[in-house]
VEXGU-11276 format. One record per atom (N, C-alpha, C): residue number from 1; residue in three letters; chain; y, x negated, z. Coordinates in pm, whole numbers, plus 50000, padded with zeros to 5 digits. Layout:
N
NUM,ALA,A,Y,X,Z
...
end
This chain:
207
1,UNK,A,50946,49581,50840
1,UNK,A,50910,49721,50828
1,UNK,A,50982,49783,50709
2,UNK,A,50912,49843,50659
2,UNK,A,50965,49943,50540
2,UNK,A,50929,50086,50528
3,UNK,A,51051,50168,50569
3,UNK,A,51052,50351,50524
3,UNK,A,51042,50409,50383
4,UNK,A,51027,50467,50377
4,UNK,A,51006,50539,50231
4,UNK,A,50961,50684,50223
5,UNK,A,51041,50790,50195
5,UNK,A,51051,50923,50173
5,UNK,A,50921,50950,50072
6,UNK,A,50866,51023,50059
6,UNK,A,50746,51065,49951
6,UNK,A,50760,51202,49921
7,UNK,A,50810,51262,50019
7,UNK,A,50787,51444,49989
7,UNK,A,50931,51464,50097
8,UNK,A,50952,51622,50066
8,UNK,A,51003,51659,50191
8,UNK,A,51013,51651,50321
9,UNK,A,50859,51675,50332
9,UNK,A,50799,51683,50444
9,UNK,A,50720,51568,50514
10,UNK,A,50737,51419,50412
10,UNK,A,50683,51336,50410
10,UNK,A,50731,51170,50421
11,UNK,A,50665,51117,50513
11,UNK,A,50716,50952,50485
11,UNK,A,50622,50867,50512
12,UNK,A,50639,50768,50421
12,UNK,A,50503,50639,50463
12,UNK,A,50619,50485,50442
13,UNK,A,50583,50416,50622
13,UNK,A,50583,50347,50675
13,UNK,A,50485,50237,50667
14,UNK,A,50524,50098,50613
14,UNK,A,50462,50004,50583
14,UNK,A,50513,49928,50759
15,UNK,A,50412,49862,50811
15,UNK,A,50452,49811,50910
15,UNK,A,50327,49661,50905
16,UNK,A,50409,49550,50908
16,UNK,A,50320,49407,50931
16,UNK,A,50267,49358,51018
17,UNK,A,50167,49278,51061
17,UNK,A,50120,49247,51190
17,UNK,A,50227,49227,51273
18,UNK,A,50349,49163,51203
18,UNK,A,50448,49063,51315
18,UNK,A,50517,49180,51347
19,UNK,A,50547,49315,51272
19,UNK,A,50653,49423,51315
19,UNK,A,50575,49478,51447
20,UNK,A,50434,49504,51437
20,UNK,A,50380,49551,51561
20,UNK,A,50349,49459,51697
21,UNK,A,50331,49345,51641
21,UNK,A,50343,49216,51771
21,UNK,A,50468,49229,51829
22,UNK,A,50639,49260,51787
22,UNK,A,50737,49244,51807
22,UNK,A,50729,49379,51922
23,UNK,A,50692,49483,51862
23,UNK,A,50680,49615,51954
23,UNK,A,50597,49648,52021
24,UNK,A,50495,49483,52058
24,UNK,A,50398,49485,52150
24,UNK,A,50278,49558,52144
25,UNK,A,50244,49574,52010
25,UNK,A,50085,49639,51976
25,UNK,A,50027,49585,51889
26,UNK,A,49913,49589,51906
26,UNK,A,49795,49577,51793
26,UNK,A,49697,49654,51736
27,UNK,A,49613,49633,51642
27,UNK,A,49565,49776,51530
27,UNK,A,49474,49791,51707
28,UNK,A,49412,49778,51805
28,UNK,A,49320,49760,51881
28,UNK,A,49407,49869,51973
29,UNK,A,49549,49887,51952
29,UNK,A,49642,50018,52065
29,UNK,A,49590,50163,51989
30,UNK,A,49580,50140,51882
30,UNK,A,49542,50257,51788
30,UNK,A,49382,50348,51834
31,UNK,A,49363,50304,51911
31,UNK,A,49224,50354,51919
31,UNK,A,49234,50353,52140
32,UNK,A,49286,50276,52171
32,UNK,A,49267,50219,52306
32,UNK,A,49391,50263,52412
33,UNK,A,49505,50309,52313
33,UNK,A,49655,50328,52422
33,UNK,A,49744,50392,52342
34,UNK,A,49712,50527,52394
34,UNK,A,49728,50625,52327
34,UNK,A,49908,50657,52354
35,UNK,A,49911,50662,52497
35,UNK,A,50078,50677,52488
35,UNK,A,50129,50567,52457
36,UNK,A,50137,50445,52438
36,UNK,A,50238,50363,52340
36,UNK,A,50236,50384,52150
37,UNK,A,50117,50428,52148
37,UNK,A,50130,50477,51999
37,UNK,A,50176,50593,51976
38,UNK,A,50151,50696,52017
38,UNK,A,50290,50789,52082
38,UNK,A,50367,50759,52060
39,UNK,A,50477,50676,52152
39,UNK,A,50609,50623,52141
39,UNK,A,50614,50567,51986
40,UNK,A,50522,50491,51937
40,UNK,A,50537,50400,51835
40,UNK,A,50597,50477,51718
41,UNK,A,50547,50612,51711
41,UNK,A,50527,50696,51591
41,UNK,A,50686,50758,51646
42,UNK,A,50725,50783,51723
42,UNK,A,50841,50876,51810
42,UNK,A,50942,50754,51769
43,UNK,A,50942,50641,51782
43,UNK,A,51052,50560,51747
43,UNK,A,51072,50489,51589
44,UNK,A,50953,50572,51493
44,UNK,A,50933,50567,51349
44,UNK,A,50990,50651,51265
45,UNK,A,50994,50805,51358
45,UNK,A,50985,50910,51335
45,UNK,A,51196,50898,51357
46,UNK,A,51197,50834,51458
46,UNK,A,51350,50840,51522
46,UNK,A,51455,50753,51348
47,UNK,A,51383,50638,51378
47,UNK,A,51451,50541,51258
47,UNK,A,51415,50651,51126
48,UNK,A,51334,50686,51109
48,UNK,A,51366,50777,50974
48,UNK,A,51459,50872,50959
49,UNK,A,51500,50936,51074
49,UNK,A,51587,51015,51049
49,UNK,A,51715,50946,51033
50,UNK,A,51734,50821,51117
50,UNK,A,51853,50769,51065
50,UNK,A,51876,50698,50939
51,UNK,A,51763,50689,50900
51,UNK,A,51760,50601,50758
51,UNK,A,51769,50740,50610
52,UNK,A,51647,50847,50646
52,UNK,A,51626,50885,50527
52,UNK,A,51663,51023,50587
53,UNK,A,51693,51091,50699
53,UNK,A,51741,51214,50727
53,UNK,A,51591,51299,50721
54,UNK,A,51508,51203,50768
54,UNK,A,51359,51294,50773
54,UNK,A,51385,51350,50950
55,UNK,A,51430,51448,50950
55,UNK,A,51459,51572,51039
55,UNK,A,51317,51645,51124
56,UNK,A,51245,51573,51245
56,UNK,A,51155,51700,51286
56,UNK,A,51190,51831,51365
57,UNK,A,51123,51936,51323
57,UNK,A,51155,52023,51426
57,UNK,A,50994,52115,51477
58,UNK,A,50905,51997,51469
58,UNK,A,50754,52070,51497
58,UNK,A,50711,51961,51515
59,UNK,A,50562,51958,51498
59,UNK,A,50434,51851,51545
59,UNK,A,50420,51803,51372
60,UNK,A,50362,51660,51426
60,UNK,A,50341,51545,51334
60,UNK,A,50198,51559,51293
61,UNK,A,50155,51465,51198
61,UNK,A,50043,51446,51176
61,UNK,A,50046,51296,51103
62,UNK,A,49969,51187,51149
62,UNK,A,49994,51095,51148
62,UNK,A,49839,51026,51073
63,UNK,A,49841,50976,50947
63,UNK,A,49734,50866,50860
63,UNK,A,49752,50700,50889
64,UNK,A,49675,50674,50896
64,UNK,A,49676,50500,50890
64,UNK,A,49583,50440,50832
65,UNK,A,49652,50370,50735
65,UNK,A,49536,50262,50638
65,UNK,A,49590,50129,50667
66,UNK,A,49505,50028,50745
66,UNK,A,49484,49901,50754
66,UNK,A,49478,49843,50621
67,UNK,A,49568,49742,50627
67,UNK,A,49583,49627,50477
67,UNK,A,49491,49509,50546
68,UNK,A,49426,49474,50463
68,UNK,A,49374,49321,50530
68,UNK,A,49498,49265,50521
69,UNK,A,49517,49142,50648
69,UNK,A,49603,49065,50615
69,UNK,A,49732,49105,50628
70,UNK,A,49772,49206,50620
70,UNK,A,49873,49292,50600
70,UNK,A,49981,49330,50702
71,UNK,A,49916,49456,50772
71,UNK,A,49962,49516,50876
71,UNK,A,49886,49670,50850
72,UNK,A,49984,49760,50842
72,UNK,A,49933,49912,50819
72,UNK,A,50017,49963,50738
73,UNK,A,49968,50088,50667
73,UNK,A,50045,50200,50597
73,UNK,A,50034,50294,50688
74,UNK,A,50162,50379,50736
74,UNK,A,50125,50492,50780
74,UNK,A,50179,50601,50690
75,UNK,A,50102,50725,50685
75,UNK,A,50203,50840,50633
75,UNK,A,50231,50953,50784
76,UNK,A,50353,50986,50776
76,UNK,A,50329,51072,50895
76,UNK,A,50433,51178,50806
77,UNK,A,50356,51293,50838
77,UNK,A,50370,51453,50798
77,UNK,A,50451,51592,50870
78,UNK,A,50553,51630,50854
78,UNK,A,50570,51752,50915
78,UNK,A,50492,51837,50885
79,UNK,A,50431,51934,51009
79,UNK,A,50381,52037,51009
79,UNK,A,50432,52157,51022
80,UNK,A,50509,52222,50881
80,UNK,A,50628,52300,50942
80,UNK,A,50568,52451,50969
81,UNK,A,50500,52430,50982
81,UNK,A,50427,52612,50986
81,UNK,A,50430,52595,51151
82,UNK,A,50410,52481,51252
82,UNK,A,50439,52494,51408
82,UNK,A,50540,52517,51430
83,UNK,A,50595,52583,51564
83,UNK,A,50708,52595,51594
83,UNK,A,50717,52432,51713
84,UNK,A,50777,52490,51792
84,UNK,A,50856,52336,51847
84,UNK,A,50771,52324,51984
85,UNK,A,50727,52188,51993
85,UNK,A,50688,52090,52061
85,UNK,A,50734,52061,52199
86,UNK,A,50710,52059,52294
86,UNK,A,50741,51997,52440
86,UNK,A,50697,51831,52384
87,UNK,A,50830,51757,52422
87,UNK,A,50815,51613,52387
87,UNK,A,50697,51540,52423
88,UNK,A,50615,51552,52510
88,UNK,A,50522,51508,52512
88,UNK,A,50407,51534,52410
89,UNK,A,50406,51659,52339
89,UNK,A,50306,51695,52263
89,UNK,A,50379,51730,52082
90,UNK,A,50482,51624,52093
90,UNK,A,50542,51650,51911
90,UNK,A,50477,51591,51865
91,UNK,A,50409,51533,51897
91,UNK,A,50318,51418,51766
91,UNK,A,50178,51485,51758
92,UNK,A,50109,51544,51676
92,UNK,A,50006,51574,51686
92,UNK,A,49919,51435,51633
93,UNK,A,49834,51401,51730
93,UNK,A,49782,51271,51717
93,UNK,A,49607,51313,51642
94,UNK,A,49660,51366,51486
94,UNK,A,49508,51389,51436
94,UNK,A,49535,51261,51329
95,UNK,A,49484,51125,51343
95,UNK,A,49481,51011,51324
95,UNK,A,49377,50969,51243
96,UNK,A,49379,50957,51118
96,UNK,A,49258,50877,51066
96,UNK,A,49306,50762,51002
97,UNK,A,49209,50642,51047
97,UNK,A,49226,50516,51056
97,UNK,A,49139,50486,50948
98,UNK,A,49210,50394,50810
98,UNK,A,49115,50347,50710
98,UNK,A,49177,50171,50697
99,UNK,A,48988,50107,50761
99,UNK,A,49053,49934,50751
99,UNK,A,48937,49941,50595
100,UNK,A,49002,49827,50555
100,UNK,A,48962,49793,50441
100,UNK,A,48971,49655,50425
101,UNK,A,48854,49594,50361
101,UNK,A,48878,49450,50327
101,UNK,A,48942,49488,50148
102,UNK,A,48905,49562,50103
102,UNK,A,48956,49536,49965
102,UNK,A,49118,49535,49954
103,UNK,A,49161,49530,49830
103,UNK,A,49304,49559,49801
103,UNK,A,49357,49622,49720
104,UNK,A,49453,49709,49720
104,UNK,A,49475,49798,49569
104,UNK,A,49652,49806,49581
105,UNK,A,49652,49810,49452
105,UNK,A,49811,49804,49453
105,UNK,A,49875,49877,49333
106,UNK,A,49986,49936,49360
106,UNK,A,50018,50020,49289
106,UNK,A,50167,49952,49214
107,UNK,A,50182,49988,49087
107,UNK,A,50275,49887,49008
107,UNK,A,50381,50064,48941
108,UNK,A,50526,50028,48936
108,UNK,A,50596,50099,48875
108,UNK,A,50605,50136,48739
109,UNK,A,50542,50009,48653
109,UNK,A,50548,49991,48506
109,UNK,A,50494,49868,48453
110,UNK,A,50434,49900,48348
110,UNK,A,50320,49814,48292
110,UNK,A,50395,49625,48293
111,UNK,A,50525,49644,48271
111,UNK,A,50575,49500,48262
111,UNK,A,50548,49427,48435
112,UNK,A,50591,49502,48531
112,UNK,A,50519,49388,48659
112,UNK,A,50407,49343,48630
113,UNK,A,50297,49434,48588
113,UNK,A,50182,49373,48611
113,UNK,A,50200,49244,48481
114,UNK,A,50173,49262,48386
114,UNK,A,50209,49158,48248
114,UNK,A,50268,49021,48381
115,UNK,A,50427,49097,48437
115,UNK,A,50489,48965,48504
115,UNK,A,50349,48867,48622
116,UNK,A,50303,48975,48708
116,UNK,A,50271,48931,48815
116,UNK,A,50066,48872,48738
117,UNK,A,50027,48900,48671
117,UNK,A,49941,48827,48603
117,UNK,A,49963,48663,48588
118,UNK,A,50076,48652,48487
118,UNK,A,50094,48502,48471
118,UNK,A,50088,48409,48595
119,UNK,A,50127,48452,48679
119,UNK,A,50133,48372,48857
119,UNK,A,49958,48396,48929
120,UNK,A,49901,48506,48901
120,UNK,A,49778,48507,48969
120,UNK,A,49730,48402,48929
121,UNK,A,49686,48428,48766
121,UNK,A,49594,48295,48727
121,UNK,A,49631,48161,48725
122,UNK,A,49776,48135,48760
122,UNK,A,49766,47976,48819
122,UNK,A,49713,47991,48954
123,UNK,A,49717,48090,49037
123,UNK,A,49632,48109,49161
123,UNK,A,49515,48061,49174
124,UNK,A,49429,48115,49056
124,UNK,A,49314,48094,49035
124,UNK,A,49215,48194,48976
125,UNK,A,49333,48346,49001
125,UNK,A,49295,48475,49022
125,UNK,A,49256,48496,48884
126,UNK,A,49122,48569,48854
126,UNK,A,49096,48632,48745
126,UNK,A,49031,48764,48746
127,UNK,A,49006,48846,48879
127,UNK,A,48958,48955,48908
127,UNK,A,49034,49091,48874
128,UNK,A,49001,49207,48894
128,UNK,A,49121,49319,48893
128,UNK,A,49027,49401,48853
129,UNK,A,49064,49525,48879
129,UNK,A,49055,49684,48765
129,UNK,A,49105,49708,48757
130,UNK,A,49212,49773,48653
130,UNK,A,49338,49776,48598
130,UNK,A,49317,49931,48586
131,UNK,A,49424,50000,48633
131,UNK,A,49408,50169,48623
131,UNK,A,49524,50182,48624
132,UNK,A,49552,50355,48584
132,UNK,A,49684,50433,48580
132,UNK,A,49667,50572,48593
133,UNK,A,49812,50626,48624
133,UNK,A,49806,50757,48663
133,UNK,A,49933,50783,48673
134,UNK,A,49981,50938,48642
134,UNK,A,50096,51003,48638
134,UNK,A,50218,50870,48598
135,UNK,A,50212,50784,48520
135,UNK,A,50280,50692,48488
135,UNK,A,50299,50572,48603
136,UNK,A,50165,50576,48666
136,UNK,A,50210,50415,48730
136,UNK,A,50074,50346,48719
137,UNK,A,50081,50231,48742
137,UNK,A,49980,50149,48715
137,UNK,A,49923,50053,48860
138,UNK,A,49828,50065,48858
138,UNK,A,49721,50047,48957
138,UNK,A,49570,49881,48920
139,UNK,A,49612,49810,49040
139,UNK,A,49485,49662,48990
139,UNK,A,49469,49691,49156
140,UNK,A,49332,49729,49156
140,UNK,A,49219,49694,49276
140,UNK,A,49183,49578,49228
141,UNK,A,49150,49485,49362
141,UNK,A,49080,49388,49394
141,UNK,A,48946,49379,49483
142,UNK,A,48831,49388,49495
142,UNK,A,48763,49405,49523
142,UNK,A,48777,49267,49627
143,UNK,A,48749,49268,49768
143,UNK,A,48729,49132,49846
143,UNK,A,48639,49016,49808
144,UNK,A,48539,49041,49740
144,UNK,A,48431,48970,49706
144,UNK,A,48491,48917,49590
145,UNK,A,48587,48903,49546
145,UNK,A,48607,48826,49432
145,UNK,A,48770,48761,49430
146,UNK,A,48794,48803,49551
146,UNK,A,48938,48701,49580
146,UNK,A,48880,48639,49695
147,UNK,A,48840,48596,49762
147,UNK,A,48782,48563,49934
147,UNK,A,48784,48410,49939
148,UNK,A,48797,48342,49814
148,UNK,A,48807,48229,49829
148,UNK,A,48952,48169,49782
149,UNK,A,49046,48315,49762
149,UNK,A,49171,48200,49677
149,UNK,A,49258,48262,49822
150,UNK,A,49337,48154,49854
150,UNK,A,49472,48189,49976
150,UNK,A,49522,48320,49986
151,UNK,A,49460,48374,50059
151,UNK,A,49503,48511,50129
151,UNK,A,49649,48530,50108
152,UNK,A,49762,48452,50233
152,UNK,A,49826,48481,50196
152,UNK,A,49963,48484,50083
153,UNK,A,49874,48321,50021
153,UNK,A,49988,48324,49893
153,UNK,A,49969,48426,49781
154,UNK,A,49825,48501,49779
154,UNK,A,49811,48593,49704
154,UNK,A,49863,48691,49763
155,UNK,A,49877,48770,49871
155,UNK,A,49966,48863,49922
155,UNK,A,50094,48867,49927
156,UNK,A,50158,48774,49939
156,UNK,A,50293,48738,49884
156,UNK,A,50312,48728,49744
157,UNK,A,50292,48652,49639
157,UNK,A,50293,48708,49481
157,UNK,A,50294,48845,49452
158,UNK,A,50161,48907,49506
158,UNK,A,50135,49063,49462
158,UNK,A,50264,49131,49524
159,UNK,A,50314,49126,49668
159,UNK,A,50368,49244,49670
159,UNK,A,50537,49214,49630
160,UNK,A,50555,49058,49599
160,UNK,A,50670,49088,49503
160,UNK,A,50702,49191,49392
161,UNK,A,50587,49214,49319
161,UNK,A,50554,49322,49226
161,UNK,A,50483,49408,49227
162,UNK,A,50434,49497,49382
162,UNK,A,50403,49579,49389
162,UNK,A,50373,49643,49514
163,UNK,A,50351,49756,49511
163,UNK,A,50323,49816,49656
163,UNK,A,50182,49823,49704
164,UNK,A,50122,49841,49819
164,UNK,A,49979,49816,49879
164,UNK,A,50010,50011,49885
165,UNK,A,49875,50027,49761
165,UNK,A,49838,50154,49771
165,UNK,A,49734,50246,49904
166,UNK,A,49780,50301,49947
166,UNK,A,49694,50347,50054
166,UNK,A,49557,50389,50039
167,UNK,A,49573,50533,49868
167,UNK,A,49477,50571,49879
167,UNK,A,49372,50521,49825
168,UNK,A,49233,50577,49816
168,UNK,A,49078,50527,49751
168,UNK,A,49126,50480,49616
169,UNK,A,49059,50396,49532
169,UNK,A,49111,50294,49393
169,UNK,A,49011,50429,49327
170,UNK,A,48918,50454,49417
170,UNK,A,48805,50610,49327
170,UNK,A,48916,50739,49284
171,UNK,A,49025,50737,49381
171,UNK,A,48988,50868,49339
171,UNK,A,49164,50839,49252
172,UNK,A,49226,50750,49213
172,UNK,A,49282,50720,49120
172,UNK,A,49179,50685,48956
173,UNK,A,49112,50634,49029
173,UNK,A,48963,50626,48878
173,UNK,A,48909,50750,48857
174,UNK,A,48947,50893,48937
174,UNK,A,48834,51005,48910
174,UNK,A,48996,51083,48857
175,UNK,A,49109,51080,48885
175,UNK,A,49184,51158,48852
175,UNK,A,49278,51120,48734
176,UNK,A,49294,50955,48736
176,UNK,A,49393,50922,48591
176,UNK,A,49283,50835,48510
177,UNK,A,49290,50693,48505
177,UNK,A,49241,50674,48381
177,UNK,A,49216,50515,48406
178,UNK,A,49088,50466,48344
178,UNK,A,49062,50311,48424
178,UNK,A,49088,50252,48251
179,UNK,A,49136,50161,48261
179,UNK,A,49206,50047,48133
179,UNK,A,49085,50002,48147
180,UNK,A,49075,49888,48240
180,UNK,A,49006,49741,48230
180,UNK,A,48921,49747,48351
181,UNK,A,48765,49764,48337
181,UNK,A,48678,49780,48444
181,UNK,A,48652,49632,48543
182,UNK,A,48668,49509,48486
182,UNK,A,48681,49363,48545
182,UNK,A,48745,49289,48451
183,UNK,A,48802,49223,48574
183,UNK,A,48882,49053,48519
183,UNK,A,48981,49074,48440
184,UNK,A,49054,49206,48473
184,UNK,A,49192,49197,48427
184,UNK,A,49273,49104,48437
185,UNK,A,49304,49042,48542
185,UNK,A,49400,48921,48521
185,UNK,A,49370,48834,48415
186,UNK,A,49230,48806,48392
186,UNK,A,49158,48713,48292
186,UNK,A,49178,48767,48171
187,UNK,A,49207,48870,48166
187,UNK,A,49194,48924,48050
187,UNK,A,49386,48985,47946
188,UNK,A,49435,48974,48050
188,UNK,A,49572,49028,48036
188,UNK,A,49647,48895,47999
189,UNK,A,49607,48806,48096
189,UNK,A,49660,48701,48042
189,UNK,A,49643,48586,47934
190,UNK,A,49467,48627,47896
190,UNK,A,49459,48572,47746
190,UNK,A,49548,48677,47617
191,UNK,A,49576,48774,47659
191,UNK,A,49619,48872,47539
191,UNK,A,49809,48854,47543
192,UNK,A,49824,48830,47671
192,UNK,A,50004,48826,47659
192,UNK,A,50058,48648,47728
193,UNK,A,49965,48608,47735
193,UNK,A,49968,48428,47749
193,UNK,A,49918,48319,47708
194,UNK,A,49828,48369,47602
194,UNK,A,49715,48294,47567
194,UNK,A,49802,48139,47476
195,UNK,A,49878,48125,47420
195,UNK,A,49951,47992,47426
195,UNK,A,49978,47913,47548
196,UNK,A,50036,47969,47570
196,UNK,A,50131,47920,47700
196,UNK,A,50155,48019,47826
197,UNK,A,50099,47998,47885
197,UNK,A,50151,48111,48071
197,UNK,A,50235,48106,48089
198,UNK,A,50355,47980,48070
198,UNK,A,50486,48007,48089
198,UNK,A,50607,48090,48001
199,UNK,A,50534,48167,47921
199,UNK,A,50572,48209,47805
199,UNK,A,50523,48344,47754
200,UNK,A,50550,48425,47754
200,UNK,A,50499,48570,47752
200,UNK,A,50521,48575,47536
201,UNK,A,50397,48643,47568
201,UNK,A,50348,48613,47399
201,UNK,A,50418,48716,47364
202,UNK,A,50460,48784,47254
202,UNK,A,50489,48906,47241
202,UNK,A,50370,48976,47147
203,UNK,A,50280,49068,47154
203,UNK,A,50153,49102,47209
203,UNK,A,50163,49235,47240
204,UNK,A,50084,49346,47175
204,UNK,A,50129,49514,47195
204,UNK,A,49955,49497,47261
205,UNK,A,49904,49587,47338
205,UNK,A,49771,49618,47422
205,UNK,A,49769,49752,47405
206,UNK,A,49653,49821,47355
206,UNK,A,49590,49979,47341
206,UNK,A,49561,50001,47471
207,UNK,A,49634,50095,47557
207,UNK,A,49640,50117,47663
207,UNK,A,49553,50230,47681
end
């Protein structure tokens, strides 16, 4: 499991199949058993405060995006305009659930991706759309064009170097800026590997 502060008022919780098997749920409680997901979010909500000092004193509001393969992203929200909650009703359970076969991932700076390229395409990987925004950089994968290379050795590579973006890959394409419309990996790595893959070319790209 992994916490992470985003706003004030804000935190998103990466949680893996095995973190929710361990705490005895599956994406199938999310829809079907309502008071253990309750608790789930109440003992998320608990560890954040000891981790990041995310403090409630009102009702929640709770997002979930399904990773293939993955586990979930959650973001869960203070609602500070409520006043205070009878414990049974702090979580406001307005829940929207997004599964997705695709993949999108969000990169800190243009050198991961450069890094994490050279390793796809010994994968096999040559797919991507390569995007950016407010200075970070963004490769959707569309399912239909990874579906045949190892799930999870490609999920392991990628998120060495990067995070599983929650939101739509659209509306990062409608608000910052798309590089490379296909086969970025294919394409990144003929321009900064094209000798040798084990060997990063030195190579400037019009971004």
């Amino acid at each position: 499991m992994r916490l992470e502060r985003i706003a004030a008022n804000k935190i998103k919780v990466f949680l893996t199949f095995d973190d929710l098997e361990e705490r005895g749920l599956t994406m199938d409680d999310l829809w079907l058993d309502r008071p253990r997901v309750h608790q789930l979010f109440r003992e998320l909500v608990m560890e954040a405060d000891q981790l990041l000092g995310f403090k409630v004193d009102g009702a929640l509001s709770v997002e979930v995006f399904s990773v293939p393969a993955q586990g979930m992203v959650i973001h869960i929200s203070k609602n500070e305009e409520d006043t205070l909650y009878d414990d049974d009703d702090m979580i406001e359970m307005d829940i929207t659930v997004d599964e997705r076969n695709d993949l999108f991932y969000k990169f800190k700076d243009f050198e991961a991706v450069i890094q994490l390229v050279r390793t796809l395409k010994r994968l096999g990987v040559k797919s991507g759309k390569l995007l950016s925004m407010n200075d970070y950089y963004y490769l959707y994968f569309p399912y239909t064009t990874i579906k045949k290379v190892n799930m999870d050795s490609f999920i392991a590579i990628v998120s060495e170097y990067a995070d599983v973006c929650p939101y739509s890959h659209v509306a990062v394409e409608e608000h910052g800026k798309l590089l490379m419309k296909r086969n970025a990996v294919d394409r990144l790595a003929t321009i900064f590997y094209k000798d040798n893959p084990d060997k990063q070319v030195e190579k400037q790209i019009d971004l």
